[in-house]
C-alpha positions as CSV (number, residue, x, y, z in Angstrom):
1,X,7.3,24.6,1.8
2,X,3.6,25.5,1.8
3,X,3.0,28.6,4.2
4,X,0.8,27.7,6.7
5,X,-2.5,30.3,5.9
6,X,-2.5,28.5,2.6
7,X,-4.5,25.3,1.7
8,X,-2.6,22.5,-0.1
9,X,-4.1,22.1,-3.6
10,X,-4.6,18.2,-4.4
11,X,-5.2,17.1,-7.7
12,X,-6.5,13.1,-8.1
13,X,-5.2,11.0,-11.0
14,X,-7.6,8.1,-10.8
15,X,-11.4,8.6,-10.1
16,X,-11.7,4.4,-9.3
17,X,-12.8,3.5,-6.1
18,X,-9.4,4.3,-4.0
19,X,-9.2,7.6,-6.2
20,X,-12.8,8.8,-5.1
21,X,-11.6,7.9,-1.3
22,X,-8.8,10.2,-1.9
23,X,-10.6,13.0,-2.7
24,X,-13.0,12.4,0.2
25,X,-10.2,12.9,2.7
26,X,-9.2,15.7,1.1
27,X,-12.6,17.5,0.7
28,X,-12.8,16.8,4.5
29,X,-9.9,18.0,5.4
30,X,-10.0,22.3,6.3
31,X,-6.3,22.4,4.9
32,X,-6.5,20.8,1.9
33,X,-8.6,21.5,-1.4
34,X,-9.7,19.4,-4.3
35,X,-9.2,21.3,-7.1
36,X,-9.3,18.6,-9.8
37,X,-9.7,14.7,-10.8
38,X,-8.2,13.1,-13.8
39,X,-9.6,9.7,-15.5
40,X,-9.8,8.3,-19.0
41,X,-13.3,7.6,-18.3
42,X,-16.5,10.4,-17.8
43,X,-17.3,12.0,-15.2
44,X,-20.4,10.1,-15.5
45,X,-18.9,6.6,-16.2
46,X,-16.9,7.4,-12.7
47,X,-19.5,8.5,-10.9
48,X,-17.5,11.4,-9.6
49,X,-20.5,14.3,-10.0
50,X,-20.8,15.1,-7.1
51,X,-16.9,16.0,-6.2
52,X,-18.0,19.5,-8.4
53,X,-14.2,19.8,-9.6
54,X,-13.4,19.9,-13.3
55,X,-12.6,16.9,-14.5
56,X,-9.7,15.7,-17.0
57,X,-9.1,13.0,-19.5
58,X,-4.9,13.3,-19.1
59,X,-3.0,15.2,-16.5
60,X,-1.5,16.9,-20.0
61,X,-4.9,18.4,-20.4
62,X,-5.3,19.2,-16.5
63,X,-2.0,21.2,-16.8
64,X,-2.8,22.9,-20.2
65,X,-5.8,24.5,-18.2
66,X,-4.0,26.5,-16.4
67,X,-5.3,25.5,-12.8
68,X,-2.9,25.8,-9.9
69,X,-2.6,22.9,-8.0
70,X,0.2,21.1,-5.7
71,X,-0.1,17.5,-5.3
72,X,-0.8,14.7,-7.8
73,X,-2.2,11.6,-6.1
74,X,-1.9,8.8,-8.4
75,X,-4.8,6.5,-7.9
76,X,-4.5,4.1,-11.3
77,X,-3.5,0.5,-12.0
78,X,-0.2,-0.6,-10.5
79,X,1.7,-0.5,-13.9
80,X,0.7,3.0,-14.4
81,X,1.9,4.3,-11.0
82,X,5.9,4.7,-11.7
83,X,5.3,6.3,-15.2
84,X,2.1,9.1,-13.9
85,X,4.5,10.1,-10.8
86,X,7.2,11.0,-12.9
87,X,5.0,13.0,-15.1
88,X,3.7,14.9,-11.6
89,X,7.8,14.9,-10.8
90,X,8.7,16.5,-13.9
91,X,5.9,19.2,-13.5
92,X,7.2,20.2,-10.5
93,X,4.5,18.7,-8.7
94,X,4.8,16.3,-5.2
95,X,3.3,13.2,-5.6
96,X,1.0,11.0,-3.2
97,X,1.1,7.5,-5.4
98,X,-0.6,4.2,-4.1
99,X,0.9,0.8,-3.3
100,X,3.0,-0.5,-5.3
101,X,4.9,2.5,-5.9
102,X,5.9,0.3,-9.2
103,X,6.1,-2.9,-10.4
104,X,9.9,-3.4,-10.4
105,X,13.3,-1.3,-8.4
106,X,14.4,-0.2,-11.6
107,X,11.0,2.1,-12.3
108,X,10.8,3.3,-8.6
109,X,14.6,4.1,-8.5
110,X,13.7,6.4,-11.6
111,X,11.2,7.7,-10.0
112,X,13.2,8.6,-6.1
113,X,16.1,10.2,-8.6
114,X,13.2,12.6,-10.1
115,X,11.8,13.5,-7.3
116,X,15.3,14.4,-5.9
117,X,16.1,16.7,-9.4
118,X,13.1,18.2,-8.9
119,X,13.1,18.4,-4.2
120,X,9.9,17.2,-4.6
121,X,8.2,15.0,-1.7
122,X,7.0,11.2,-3.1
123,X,5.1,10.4,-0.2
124,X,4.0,5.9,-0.8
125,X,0.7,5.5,0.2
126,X,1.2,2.2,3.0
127,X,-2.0,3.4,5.2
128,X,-2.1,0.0,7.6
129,X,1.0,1.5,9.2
130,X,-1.7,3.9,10.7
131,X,-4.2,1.4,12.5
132,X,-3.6,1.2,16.7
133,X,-2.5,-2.4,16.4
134,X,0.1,-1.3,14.2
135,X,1.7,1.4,15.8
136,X,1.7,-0.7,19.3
137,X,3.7,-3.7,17.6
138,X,5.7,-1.1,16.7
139,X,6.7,0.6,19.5
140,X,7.0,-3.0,21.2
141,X,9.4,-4.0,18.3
142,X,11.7,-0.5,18.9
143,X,11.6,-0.5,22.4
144,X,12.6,-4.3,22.3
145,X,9.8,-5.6,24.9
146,X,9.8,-8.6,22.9
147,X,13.7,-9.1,22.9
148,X,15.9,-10.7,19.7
149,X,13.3,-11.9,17.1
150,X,12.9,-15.4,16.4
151,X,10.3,-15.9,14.4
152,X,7.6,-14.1,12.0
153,X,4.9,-15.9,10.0
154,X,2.8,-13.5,7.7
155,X,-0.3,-15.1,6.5
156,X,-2.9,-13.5,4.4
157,X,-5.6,-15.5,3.2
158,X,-8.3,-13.7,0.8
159,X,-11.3,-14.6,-1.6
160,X,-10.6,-12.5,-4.6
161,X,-13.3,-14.4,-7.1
162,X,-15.1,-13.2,-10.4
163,X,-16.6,-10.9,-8.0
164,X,-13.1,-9.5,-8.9
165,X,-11.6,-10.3,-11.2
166,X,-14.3,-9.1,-14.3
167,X,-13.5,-9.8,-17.8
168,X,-11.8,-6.6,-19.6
169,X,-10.9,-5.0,-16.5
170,X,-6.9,-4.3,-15.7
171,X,-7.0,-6.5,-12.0
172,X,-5.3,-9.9,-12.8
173,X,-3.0,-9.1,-15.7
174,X,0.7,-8.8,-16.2
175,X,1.3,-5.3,-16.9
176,X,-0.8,-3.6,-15.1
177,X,-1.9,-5.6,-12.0
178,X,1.7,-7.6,-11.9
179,X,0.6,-10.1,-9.5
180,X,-1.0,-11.2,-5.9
181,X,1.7,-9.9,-3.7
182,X,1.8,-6.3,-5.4
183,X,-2.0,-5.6,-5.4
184,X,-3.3,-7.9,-2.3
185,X,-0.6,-8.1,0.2
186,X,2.2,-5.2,-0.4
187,X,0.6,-3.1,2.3
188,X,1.3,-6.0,4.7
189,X,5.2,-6.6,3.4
190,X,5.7,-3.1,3.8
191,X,4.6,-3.9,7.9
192,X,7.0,-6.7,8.1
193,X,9.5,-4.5,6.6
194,X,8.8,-1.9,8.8
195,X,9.1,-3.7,11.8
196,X,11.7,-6.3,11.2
197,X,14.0,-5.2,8.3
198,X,15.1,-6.6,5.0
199,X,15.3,-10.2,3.8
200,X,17.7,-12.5,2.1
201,X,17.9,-16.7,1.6
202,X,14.3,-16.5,0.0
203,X,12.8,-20.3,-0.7
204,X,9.2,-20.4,-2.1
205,X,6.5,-22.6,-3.3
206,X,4.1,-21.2,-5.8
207,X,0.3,-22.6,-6.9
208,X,-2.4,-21.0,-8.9
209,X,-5.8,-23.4,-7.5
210,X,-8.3,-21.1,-8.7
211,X,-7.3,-18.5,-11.3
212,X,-6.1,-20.1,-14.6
213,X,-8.4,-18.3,-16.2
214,X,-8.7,-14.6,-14.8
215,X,-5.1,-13.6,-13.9
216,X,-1.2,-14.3,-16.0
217,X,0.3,-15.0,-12.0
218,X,0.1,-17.1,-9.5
219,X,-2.8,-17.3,-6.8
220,X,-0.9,-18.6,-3.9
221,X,2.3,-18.6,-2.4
222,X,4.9,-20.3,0.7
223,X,7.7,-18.3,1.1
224,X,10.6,-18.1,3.9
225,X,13.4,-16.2,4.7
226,X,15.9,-14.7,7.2
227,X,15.6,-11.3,8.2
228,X,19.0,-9.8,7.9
229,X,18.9,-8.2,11.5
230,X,18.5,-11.6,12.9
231,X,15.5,-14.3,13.0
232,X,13.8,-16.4,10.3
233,X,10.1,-15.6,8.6
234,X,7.4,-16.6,5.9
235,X,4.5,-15.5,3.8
236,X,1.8,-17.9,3.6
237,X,-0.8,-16.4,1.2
238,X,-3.7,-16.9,-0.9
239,X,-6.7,-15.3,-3.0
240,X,-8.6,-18.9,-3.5
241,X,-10.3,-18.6,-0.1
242,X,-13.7,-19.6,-0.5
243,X,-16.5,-16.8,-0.7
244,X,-14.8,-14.3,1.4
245,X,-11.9,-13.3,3.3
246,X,-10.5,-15.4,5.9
247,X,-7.2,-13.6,7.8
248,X,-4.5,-11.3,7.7
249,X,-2.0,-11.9,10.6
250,X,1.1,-11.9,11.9
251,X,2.7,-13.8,15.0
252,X,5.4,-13.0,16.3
253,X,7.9,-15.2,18.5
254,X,10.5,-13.4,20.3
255,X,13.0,-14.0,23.3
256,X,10.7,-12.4,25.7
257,X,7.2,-13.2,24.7
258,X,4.6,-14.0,21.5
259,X,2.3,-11.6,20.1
260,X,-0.3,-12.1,17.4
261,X,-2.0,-9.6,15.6
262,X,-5.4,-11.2,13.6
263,X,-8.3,-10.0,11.8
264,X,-8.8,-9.6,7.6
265,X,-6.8,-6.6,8.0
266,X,-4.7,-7.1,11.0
267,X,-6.8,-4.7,12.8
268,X,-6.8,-7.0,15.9
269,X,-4.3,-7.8,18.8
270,X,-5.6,-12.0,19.3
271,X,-2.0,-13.0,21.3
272,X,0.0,-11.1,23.9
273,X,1.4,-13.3,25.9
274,X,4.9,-11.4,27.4
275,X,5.0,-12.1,31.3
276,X,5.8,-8.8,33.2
277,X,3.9,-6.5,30.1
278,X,0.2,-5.1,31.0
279,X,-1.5,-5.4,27.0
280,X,-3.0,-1.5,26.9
281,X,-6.4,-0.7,25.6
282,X,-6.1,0.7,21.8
283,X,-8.4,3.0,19.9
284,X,-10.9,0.7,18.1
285,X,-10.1,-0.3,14.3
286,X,-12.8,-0.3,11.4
287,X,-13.3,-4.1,10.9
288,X,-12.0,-5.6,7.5
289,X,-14.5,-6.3,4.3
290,X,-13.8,-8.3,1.4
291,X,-14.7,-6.0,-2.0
292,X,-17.0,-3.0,-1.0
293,X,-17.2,-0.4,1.8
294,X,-14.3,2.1,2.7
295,X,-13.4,0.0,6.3
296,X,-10.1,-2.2,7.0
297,X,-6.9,-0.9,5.8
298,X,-8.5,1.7,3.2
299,X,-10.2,3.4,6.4
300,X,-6.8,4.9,7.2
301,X,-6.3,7.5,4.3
302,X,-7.2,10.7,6.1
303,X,-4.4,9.8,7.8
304,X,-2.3,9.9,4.6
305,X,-3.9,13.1,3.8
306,X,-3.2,14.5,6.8
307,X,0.6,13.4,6.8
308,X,1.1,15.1,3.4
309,X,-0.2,18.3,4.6
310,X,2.0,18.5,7.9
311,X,5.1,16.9,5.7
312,X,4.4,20.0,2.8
313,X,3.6,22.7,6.2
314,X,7.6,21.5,7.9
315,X,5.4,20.5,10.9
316,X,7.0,16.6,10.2
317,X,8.3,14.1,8.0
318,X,6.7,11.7,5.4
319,X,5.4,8.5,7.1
320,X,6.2,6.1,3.8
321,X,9.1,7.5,2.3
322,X,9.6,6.8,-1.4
323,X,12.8,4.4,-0.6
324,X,10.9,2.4,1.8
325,X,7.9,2.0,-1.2
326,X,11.2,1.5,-2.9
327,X,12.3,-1.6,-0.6
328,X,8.7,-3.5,-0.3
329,X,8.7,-3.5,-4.3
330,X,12.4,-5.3,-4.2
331,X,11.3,-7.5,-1.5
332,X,8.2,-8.4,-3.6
333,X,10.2,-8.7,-7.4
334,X,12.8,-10.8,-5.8
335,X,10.2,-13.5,-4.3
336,X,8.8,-13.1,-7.2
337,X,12.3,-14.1,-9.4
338,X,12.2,-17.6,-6.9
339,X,9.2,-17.7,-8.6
340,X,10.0,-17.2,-12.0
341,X,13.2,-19.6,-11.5
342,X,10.8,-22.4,-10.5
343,X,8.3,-22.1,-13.9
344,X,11.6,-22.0,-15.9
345,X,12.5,-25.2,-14.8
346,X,9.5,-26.8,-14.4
């Protein structure tokens, strides 16, 4: 535990757009300090003068320097995530790693039994959990307003164009990207599974309409289910939306009433229809954007930040645990093996 009259020392392995955000929040926050950032790149290439931290090529180099830190955030492609925590793990360090927390059960398993060696904190970086329309579904779902659960359709429909997906970069290919559902959509599994529970009986239709030639995976998906604590669902998603985003949302039929959360990010309550409930006013959300300014789901890290400080202080508990990043990477590998069953037959 971190006593309380000392700052928690972050140190930010990634200096790519998420990775800068990072270390905003953390610069802004009085209890934490920045104290270094890590990227194969320059400084200069990253842009990342102005954070005034000394700046790394490996997190070997960062730890030959001698510089004291706490917590490795692990801000790099998805296929690097699983391997750069356990390298924090082993080093004694906690970890803050982004969504996906890997790109199969096997590598984050690995990592959760690390992290337990070492009682270190992996704290899974699922920031939409924060946003007001979030937490009111749910304290709705826990406090069973909308009685036994019916139905849930997730649909997510994006533009992610050669806007993108640029030639030589890592977004869009097997090993590092690992597909649609791990680098689009995980942060809105992981509110399905938050809400509602695991899965099983998965059925799925796969396309790829626009990306043959800039990602190895698929582009769109239909998938249903059955949520094993009762009620049926789907995933309808999609990066070949036209020119820009269209929605993220969830709707939600239950015994009692229908609720449906909208927006690109699900940052708005569009349907509460539950005779007897009075909807309340929530704190306003950042609207969504397609590619560039921090708003949507990505406007939520301070509240990561904040989280690990209180966790690491024994003021509370971590809001993403590592077996619930654990959980939404299952979820997504065994759609993804429907998947892979349908192209071996095909």
């Amino acid at each position: 535990m971190i006593p309380e009259d000392q700052k928690v020392k972050f140190a930010i392995l990634g200096a790519g757009h998420i990775g800068k955000r990072h270390a905003e929040m953390v610069n802004r926050d009085p209890e934490a300090e920045l104290v270094a950032m890590i990227d194969v790149r320059t400084m200069e290439e990253c842009a990342a003068e102005s954070y005034q931290v000394p700046f790394f090529k490996t997190v070997d180099e960062l730890l030959a320097s001698g510089i004291e830190f706490d917590v490795l955030n692990v801000c790099t492609p998805n296929g690097l995530h699983a391997d750069q925590s356990l390298i924090g793990l082993e080093n004694k360090k906690h970890v803050v790693v982004e969504k996906p927390m890997g790109l199969t059960k096997d590598q984050c398993e690995k990592v959760i039994f690390k992290s337990l060696q070492q009682s270190k904190h992996v704290f899974c970086v699922m920031q939409n959990r924060y946003s007001p329309p979030s937490e009111w579904i749910k304290d709705l779902v826990e406090r069973k307003v909308l009685g036994d659960i019916f139905m849930v359709q997730l649909n997510c429909y994006w533009n992610r164009d050669e806007r993108y997906y640029k030639a030589g970069g890592w977004k869009g290919t097997k090993d590092l990207d690992g597909g649609t559902l791990f680098t689009q959509f995980s942060h809105f599994i992981d509110i399905m599974y938050w809400l509602f529970g695991d899965i099983d009986n998965i059925q799925g239709k796969f396309a790829d309409f626009t990306h043959k030639d800039s990602t190895a995976f698929e582009d769109s998906g239909f998938v249903s289910f059955d949520f094993i604590n009762g009620g049926m669902g789907s995933i309808n998603y999609s990066t070949s939306v036209a020119d820009r985003n269209l929605e993220s949302s969830m709707t939600i039929v239950g015994r009692n009433g229908s609720v449906k959360i909208g927006g690109q990010y699900m940052n708005e309550v569009e349907v509460c229809n539950i005779p007897g409930y009075e909807m309340p006013e929530l704190a306003p959300t950042n609207p969504g954007n397609d590619y560039g300014a921090y708003k949507g789901s990505a406007a939520n890290h301070h509240f990561v930040i904040t989280n690990v400080i209180d966790t690491l202080k024994g003021r509370t508990s971590a809001t993403t645990n590592a077996l619930e990043g654990l959980k939404v990477v299952e979820i997504i590998e065994r759609i993804y093996k429907v998947r892979n069953e349908q192209l071996n037959l095909q």
